[in-house]
C-alpha positions in Angstrom: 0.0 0.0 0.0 1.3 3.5 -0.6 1.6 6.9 1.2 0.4 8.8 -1.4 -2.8 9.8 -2.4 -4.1 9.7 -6.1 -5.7 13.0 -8.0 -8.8 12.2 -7.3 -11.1 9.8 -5.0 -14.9 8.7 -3.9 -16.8 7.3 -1.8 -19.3 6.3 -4.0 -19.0 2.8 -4.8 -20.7 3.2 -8.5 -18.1 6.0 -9.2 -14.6 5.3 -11.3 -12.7 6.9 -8.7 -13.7 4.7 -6.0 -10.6 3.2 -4.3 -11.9 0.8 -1.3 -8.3 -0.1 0.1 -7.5 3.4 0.4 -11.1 4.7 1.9 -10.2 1.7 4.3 -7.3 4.0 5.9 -8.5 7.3 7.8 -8.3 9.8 5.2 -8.8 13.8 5.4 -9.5 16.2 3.9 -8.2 20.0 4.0 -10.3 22.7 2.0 -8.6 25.9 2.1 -6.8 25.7 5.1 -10.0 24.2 7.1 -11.2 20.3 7.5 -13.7 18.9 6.0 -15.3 15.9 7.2 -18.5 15.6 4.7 -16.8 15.3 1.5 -18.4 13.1 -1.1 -15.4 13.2 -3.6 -12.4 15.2 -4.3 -9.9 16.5 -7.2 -6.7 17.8 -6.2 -5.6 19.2 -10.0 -8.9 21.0 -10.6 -9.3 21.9 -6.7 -13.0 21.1 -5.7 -14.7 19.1 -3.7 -18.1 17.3 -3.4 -20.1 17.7 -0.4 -23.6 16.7 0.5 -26.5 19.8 -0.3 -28.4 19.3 3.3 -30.7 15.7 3.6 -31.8 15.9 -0.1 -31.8 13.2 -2.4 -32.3 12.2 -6.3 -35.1 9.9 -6.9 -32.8 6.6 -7.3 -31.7 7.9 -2.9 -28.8 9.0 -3.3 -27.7 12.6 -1.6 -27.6 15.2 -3.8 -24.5 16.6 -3.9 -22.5 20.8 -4.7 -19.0 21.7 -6.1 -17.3 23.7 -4.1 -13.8 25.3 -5.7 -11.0 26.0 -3.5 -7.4 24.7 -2.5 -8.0 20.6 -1.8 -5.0 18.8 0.3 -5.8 15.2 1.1 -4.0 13.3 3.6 -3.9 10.1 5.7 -5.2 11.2 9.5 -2.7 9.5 12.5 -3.6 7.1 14.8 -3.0 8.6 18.2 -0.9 6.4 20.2 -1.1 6.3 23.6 
């Protein structure tokens, strides 16, 4: 397994960027400057991020989702050790 993150990920299972080893790991995300803990998916060269728009939903259940444009830097949290 590697350290580095790719471009782009999801956590949508039906998406082409879906990477389940990787969503395994605790990953974060920082959207300029400030974590984000409801991102959907994420592209580091184009700098967005998809988050959830509130409780709504398409008509197949699935939350509807907004691009938000900004300065995207992903990275793996730490395990605290004790």
């Amino acid at each position: 397994m590697t350290d580095k993150l790719p471009d782009r990920l999801s956590v949508n299972p039906n998406s082409p960027h879906y990477n389940e080893e990787l969503l395994k790991r605790d990953i974060g995300i920082r959207f300029d400057g400030k974590e984000k803990t409801n991102v959907d998916e994420y592209c580091v060269s184009e700098g967005w991020i998809r988050v959830a728009a509130g409780k709504a939903v398409d008509r197949k259940g699935n939350p509807l989702t907004i691009m938000l444009k900004g300065k995207v830097e992903p990275f793996f949290k730490e395990e605290k050790k004790s």
